[in-house]
Short mmCIF file of the C-alpha atoms (twelve columns), coordinates in Angstrom:
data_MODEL
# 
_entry.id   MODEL 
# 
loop_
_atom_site.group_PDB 
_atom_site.id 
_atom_site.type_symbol 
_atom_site.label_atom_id 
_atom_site.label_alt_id 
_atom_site.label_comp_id 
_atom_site.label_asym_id 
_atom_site.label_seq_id 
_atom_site.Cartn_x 
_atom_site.Cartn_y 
_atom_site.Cartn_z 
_atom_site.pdbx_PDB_model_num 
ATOM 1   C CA . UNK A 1   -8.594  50.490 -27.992 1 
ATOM 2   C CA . UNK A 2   -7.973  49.791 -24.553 1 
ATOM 3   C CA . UNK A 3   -10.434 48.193 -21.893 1 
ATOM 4   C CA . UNK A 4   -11.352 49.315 -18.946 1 
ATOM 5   C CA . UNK A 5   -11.433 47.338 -16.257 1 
ATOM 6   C CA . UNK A 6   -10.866 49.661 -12.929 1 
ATOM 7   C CA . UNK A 7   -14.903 50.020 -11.888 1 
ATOM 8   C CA . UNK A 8   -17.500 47.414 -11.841 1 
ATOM 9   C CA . UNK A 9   -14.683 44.327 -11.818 1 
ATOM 10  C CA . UNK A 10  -13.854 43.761 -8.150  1 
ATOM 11  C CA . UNK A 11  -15.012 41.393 -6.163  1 
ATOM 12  C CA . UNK A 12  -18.104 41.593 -3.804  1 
ATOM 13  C CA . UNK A 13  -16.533 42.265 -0.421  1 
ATOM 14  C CA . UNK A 14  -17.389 39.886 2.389   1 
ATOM 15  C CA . UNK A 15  -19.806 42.508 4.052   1 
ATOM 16  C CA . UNK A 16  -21.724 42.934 0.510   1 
ATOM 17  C CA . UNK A 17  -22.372 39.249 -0.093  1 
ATOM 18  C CA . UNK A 18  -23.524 39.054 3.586   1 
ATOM 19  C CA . UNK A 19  -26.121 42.096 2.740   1 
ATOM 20  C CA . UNK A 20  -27.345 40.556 -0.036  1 
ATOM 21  C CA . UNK A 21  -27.982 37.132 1.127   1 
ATOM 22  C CA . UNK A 22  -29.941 38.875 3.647   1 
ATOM 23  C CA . UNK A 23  -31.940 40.709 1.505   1 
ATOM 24  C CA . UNK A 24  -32.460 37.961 -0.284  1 
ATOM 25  C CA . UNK A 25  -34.149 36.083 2.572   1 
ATOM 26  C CA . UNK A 26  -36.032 38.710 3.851   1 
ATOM 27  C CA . UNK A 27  -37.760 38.973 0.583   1 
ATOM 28  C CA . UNK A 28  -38.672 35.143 0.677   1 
ATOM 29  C CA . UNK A 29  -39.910 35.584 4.537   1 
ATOM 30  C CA . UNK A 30  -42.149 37.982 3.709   1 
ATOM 31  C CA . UNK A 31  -43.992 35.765 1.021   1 
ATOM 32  C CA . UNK A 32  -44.134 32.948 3.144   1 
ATOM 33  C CA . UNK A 33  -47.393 33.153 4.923   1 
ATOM 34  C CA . UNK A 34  -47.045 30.594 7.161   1 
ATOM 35  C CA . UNK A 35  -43.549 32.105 8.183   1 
ATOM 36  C CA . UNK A 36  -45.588 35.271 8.835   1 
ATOM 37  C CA . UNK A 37  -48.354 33.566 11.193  1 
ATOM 38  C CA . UNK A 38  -45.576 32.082 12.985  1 
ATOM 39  C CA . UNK A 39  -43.232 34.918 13.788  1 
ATOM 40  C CA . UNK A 40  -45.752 37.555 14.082  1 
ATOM 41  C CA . UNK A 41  -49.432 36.486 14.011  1 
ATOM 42  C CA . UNK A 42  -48.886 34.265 17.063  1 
ATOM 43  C CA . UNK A 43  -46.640 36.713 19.253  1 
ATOM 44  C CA . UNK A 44  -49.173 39.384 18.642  1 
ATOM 45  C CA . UNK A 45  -52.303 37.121 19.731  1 
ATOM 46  C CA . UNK A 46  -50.336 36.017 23.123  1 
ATOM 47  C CA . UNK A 47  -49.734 39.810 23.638  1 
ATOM 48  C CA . UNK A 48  -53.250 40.638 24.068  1 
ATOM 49  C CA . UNK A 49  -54.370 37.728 25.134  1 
ATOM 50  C CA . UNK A 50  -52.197 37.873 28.496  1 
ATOM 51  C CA . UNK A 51  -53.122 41.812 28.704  1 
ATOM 52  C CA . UNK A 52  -57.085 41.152 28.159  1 
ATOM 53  C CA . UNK A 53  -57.434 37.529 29.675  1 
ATOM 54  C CA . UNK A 54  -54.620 37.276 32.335  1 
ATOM 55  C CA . UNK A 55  -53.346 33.788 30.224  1 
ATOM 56  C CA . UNK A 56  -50.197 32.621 31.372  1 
ATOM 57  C CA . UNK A 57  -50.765 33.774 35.204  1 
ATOM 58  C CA . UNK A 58  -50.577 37.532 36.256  1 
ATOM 59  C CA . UNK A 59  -48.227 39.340 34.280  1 
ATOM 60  C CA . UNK A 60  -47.672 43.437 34.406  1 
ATOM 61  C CA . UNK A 61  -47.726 45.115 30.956  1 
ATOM 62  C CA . UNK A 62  -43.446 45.176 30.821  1 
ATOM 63  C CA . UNK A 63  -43.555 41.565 31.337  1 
ATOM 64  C CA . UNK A 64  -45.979 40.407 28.788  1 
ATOM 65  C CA . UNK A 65  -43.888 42.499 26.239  1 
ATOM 66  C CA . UNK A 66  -40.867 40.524 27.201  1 
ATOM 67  C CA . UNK A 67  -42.363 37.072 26.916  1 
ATOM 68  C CA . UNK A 68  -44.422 38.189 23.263  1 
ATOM 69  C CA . UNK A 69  -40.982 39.881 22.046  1 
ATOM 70  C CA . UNK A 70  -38.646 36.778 23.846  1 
ATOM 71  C CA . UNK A 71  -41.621 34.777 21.569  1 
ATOM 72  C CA . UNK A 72  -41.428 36.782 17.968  1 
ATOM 73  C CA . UNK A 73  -37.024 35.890 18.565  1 
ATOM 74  C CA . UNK A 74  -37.402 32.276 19.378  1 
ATOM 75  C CA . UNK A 75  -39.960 31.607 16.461  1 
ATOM 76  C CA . UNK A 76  -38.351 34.132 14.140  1 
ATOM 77  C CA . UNK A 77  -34.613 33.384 14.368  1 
ATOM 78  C CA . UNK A 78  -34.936 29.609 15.289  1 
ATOM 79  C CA . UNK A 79  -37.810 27.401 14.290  1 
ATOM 80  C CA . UNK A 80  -38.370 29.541 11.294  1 
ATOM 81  C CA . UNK A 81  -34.847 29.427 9.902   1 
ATOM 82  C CA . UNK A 82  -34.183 25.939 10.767  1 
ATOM 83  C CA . UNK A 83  -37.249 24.949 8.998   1 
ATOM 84  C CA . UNK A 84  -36.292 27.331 5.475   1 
ATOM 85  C CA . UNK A 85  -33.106 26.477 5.933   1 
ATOM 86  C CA . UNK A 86  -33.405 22.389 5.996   1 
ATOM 87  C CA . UNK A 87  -35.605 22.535 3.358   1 
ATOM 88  C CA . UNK A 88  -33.555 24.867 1.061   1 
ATOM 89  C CA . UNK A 89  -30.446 22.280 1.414   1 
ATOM 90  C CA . UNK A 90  -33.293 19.508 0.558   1 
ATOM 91  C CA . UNK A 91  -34.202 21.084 -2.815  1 
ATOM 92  C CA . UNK A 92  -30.516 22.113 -3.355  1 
ATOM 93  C CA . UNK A 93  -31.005 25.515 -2.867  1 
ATOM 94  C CA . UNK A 94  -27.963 25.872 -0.017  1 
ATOM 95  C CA . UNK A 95  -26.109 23.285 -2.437  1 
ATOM 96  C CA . UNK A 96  -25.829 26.116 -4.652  1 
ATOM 97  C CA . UNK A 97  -25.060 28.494 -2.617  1 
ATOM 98  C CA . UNK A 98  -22.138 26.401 -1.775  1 
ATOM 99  C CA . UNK A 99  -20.260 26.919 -4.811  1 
ATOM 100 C CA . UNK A 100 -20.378 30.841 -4.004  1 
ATOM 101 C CA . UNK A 101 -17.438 32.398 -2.066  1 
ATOM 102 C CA . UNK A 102 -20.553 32.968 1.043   1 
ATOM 103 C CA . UNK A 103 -19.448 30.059 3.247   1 
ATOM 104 C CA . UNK A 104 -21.266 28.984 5.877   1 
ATOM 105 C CA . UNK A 105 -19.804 32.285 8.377   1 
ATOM 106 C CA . UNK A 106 -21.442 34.664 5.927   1 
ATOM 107 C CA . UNK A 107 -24.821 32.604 5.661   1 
ATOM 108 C CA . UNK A 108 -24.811 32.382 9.488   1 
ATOM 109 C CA . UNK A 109 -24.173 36.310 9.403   1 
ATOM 110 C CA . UNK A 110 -26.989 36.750 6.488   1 
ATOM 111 C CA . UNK A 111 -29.362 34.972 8.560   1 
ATOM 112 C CA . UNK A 112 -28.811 36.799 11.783  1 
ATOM 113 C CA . UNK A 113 -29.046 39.887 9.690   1 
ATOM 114 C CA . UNK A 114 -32.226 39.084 8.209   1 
ATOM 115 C CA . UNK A 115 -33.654 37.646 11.634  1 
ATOM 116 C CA . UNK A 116 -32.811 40.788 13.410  1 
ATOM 117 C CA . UNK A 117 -34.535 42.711 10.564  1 
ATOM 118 C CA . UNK A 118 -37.440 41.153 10.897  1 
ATOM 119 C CA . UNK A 119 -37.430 41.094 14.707  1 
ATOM 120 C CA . UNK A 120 -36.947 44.760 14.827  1 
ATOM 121 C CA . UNK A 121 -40.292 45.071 13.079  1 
ATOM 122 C CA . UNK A 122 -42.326 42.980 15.460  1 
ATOM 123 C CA . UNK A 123 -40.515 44.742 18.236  1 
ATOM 124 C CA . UNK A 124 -42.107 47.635 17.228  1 
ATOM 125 C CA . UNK A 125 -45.454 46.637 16.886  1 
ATOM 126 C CA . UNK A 126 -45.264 44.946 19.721  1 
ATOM 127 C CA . UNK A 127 -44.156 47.894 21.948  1 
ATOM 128 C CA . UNK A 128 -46.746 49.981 20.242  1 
ATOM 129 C CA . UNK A 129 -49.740 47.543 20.925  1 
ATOM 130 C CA . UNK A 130 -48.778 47.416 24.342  1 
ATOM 131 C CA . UNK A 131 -48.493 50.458 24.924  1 
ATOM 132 C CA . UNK A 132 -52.051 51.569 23.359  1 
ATOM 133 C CA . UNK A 133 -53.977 48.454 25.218  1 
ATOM 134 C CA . UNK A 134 -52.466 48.966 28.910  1 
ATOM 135 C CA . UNK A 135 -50.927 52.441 28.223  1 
ATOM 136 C CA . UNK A 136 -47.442 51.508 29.862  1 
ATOM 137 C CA . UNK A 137 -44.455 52.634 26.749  1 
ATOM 138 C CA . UNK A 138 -40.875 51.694 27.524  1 
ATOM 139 C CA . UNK A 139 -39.227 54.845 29.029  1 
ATOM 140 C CA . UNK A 140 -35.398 53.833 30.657  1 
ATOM 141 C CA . UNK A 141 -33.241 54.011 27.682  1 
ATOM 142 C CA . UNK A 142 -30.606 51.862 29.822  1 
ATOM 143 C CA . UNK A 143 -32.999 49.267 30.117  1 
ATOM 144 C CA . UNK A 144 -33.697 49.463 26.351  1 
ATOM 145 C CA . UNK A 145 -29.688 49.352 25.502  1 
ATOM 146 C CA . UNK A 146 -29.641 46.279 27.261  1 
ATOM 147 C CA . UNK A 147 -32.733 44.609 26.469  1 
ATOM 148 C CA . UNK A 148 -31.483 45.176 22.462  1 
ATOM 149 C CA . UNK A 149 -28.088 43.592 23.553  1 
ATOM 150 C CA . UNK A 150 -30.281 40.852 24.801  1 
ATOM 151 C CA . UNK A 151 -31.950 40.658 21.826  1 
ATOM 152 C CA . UNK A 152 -29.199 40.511 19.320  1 
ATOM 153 C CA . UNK A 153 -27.251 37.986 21.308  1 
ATOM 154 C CA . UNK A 154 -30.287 35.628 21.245  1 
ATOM 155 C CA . UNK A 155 -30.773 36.060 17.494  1 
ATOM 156 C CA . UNK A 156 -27.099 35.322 17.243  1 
ATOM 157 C CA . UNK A 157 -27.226 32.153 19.581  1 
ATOM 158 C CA . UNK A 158 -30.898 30.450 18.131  1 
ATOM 159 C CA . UNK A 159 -29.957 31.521 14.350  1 
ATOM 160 C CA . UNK A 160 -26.725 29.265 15.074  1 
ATOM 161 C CA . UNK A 161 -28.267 26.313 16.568  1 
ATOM 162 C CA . UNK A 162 -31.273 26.498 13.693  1 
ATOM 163 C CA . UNK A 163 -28.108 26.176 11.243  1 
ATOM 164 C CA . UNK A 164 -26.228 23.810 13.052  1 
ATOM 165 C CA . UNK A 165 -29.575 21.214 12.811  1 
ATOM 166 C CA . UNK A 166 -30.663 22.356 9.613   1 
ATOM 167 C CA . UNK A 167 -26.891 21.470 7.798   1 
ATOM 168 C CA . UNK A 168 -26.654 18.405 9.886   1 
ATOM 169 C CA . UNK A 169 -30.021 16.708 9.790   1 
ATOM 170 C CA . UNK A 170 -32.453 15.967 7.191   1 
ATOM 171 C CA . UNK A 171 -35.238 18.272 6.543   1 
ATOM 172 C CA . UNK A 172 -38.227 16.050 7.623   1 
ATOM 173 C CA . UNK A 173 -36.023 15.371 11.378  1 
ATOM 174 C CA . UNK A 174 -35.332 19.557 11.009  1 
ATOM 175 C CA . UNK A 175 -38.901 20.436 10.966  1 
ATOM 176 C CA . UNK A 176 -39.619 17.518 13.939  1 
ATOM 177 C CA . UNK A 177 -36.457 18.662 16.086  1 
ATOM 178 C CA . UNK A 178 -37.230 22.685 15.642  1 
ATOM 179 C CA . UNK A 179 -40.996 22.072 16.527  1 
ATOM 180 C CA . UNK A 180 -39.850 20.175 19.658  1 
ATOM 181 C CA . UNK A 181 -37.161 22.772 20.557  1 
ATOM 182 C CA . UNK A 182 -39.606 25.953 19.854  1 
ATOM 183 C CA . UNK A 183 -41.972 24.378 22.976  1 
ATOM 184 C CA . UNK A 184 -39.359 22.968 25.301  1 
ATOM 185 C CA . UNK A 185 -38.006 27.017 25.035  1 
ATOM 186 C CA . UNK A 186 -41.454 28.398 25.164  1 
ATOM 187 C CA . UNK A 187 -41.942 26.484 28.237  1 
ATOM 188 C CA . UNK A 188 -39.039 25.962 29.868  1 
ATOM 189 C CA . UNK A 189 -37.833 29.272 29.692  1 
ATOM 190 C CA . UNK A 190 -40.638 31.738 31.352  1 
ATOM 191 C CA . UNK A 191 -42.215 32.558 28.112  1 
ATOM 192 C CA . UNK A 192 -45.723 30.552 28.461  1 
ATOM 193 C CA . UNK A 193 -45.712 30.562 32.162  1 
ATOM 194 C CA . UNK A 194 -43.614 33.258 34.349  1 
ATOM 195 C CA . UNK A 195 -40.015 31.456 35.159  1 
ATOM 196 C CA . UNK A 196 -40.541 31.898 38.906  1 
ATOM 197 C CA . UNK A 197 -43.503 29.796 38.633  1 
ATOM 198 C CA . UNK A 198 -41.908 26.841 37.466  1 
ATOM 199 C CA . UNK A 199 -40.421 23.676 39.129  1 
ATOM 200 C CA . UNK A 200 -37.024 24.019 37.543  1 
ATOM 201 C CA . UNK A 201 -37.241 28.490 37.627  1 
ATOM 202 C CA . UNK A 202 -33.320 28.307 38.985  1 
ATOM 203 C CA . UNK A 203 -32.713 26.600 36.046  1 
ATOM 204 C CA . UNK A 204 -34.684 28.413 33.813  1 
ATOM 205 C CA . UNK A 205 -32.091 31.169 33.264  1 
ATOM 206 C CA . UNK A 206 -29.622 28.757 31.683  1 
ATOM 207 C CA . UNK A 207 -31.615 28.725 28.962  1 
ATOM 208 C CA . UNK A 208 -31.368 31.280 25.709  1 
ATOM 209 C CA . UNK A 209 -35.193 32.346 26.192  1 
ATOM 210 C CA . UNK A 210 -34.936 32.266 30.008  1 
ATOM 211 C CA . UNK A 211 -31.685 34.042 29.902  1 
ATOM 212 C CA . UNK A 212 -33.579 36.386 27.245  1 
ATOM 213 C CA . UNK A 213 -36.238 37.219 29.663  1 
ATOM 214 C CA . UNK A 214 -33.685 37.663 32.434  1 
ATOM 215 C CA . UNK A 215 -31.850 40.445 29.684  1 
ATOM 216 C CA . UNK A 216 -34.898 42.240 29.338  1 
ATOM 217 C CA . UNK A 217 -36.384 42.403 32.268  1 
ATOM 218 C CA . UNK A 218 -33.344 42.599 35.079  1 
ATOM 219 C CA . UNK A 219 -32.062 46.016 36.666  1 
ATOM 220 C CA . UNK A 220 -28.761 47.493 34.252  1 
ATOM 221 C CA . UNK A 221 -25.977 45.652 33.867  1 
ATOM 222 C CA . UNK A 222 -27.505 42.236 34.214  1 
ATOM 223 C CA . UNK A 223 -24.015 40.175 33.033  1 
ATOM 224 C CA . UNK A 224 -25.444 36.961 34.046  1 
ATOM 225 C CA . UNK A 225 -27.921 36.950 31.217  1 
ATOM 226 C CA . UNK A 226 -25.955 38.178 28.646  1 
ATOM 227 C CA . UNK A 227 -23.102 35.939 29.518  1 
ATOM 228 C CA . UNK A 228 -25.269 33.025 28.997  1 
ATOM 229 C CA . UNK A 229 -26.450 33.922 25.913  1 
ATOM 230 C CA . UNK A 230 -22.776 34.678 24.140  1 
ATOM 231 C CA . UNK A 231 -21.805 31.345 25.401  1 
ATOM 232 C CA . UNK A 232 -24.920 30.024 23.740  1 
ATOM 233 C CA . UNK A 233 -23.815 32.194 20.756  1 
ATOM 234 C CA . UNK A 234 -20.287 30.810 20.643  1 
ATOM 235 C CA . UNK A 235 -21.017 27.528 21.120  1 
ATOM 236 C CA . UNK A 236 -23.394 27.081 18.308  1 
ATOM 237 C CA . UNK A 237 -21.270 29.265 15.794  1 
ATOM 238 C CA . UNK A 238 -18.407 26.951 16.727  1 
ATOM 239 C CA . UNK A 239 -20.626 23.861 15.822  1 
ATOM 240 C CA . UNK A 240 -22.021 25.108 12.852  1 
ATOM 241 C CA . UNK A 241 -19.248 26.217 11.169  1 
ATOM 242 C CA . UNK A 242 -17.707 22.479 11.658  1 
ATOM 243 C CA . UNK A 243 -20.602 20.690 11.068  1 
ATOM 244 C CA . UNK A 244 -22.636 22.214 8.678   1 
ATOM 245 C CA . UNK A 245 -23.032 20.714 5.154   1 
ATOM 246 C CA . UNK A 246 -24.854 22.061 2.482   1 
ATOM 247 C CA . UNK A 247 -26.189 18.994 0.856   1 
ATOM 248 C CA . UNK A 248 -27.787 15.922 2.639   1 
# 
């Protein structure tokens, strides 16, 4: 009798192992309440709270979608994966996942994956709630190619820097650190309070939610933005992948 090995035997590929760490974390972000009120809840309240109550100065209906989408990304694919992801290596979870052929590229990849899953979801409700309480829907598909480019890039940047604290830090200084971050962004970079209001608004765009903003909002072709936000991006990849540890 012989045995046959030629199906079923090889390998998961490095794509597949991404795909389903992803899915794996989606599944445990959408049982996490509190993950839920963070990334969505919240972005969804400031929505219609700038469009009904004119909080956070006078904005027009395009730019309180930017801020409440710039919002759902900083919450969704920073302080919400550093959190998870400095108390998974607490517990041991990332300890385990360690031993698995993953490494810490493909759980940076998994976690954009998942974060940009999840992000285009509140996108879309958030387009689709501003557009039924002010009427304005986004129409200038350039403008949308570059705003997801925006979009993506910021995922890619915050998702690093949540790793790169999370792997180096200990969970209780994670959750401290990422709370702190989440508001200096929110403020600092034109999401709370329109950029050009604010003291430092030339240096606003040097941050990844200012630059964010800038992504979404400028005319076509806005490289300035997007340049900030891959060096963000590269930066933080670079860091994580040579500091990260999975157990502390």
């Amino acid at each position: 009798m012989t045995l046959d090995l030629s199906q079923g035997s090889a390998p998961a590929t490095p794509g597949q192992r991404v795909w389903r760490q992803a899915r794996f974390d989606a599944g445990n972000a959408l049982r996490n309440g509190e993950n839920l009120l963070l990334t969505l809840v919240i972005p969804i309240g400031v929505l219609v709270l700038v469009l009904k109550t004119g909080l956070g100065g006078e904005r027009t209906a395009p730019q309180a979608l930017v801020a409440a989408v710039s919002l759902a990304v900083l919450a969704t694919a920073f302080t919400s994966q550093a959190i998870s992801t400095g108390f998974d290596r607490r517990y041991g979870v990332l300890r385990m996942l360690g031993l698995t052929p993953l490494g810490a590229r493909g759980l940076l990849a998994a976690r954009v994956l998942v974060s940009m899953m999840i992000i285009a979801v509140q996108t879309a409700i958030l387009v689709v709630l501003t557009g039924v309480l002010s009427g304005w829907w986004p129409g200038d598909p350039a403008q949308i190619a570059q705003a997801g480019a925006g979009i993506l890039l910021a995922v890619w940047a915050l998702t690093a820097w949540a790793l790169l604290i999370a792997g180096t830090l200990r969970a209780e200084a994670t959750l401290a650190l990422a709370n702190a971050v989440f508001l200096v962004l929110m403020f600092g970079g034109g999401l709370a309070i329109p950029a050009d209001s604010l003291p430092w608004s030339s240096m606003a765009g040097l941050l990844p939610t200012g630059a964010l903003v800038a992504a979404m909002s400028d005319p076509v072709l806005a490289w300035m933005p997007l340049g900030v936000l891959v060096v963000w991006a590269v930066v933080g990849s670079v860091l994580a992948g040579r500091f990260f540890r999975w157990e502390g």
